[in-house]
N, C-alpha and C positions, 0 to 999 in steps of 0.2 A: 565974348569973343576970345579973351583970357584964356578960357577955360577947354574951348575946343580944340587953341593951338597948342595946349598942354598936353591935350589926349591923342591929337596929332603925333606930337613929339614922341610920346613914350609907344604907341601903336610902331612906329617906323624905329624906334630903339629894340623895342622886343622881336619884329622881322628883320631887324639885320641880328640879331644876337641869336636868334632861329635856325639863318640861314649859316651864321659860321657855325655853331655846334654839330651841324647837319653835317658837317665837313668834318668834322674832328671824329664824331665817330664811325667812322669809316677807317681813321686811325688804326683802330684800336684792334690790337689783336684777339681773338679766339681763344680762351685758355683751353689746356688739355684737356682732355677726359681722364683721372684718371682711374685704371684698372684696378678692380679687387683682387678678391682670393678665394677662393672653396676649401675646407681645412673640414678632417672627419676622423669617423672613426669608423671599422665596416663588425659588423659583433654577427653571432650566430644565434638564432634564439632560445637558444641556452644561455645567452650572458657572455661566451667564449670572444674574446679580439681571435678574427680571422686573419689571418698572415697569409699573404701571396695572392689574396683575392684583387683580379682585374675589376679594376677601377673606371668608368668611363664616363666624361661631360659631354652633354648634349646640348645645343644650342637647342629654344623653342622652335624656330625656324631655319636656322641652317644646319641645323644635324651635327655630328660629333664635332668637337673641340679638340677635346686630349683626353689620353688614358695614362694611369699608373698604375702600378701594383700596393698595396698595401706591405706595409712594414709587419715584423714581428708584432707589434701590438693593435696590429686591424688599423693604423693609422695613416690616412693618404690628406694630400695639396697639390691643388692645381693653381698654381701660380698665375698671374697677369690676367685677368678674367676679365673681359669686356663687361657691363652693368649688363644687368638683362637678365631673363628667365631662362632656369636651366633645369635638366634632370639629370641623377646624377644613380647608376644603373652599377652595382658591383653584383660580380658573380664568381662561384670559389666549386669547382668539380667537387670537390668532398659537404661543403652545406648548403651549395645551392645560389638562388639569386633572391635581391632588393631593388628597390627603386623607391627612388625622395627626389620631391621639389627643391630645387635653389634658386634664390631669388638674388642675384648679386646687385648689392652697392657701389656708387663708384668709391675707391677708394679704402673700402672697408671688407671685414673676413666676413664670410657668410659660413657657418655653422653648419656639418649635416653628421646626421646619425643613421647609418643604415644598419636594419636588420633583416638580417637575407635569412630566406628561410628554406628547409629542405622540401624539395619537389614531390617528396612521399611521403 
């Protein structure tokens, strides 16, 4: 008899300590998300950094994000980047267009190398 009002005990200890954690998380905030970054470099395939080439991220399903222009040395960032799958589409009137997958982390840079190549 000992023995069952022991397992009693601890059964009715373990549902009230159930029911208050049940409460406490609900506490508990949500932390952020936070944003990456897309950081590259746009080249010509000849090896050339293309300067002035538009730059453009694509969400997989919501369509454009942001554009930049690449610096003197073909080098573009797209800053604040939600996690998620991207494309990332540079095109330059003198060598042409590229396009690369981005895969963004939260938090962290995602790397892309495009080489855009001449349409003739």
């Amino acid at each position: 008899m000992r023995s069952l009002s022991r397992r009693l005990a601890l059964y009715v200890v373990l549902a009230v300590g159930a029911f208050a954690l049940r409460g406490l998380a609900d506490d508990v905030p949500e932390l952020p998300v936070q944003d990456g970054f897309v950081v590259g470099v746009v080249m010509s395939e000849d090896g050339i950094p293309v300067a002035g080439a538009r730059v453009v991220l694509a969400h997989v399903f919501d369509g454009i994000v942001d554009y930049v222009h690449s610096d003197v040395n073909g080098s573009f960032r797209f800053r604040d980047v939600p996690p998620g799958q991207y494309g990332v589409l540079a095109w330059s009137t003198r060598f042409g267009k590229g396009l690369a997958p981005a895969f963004v982390a939260e938090g962290r840079a995602t790397p892309v190398m495009l080489g855009i190549k001449t349409p003739y």
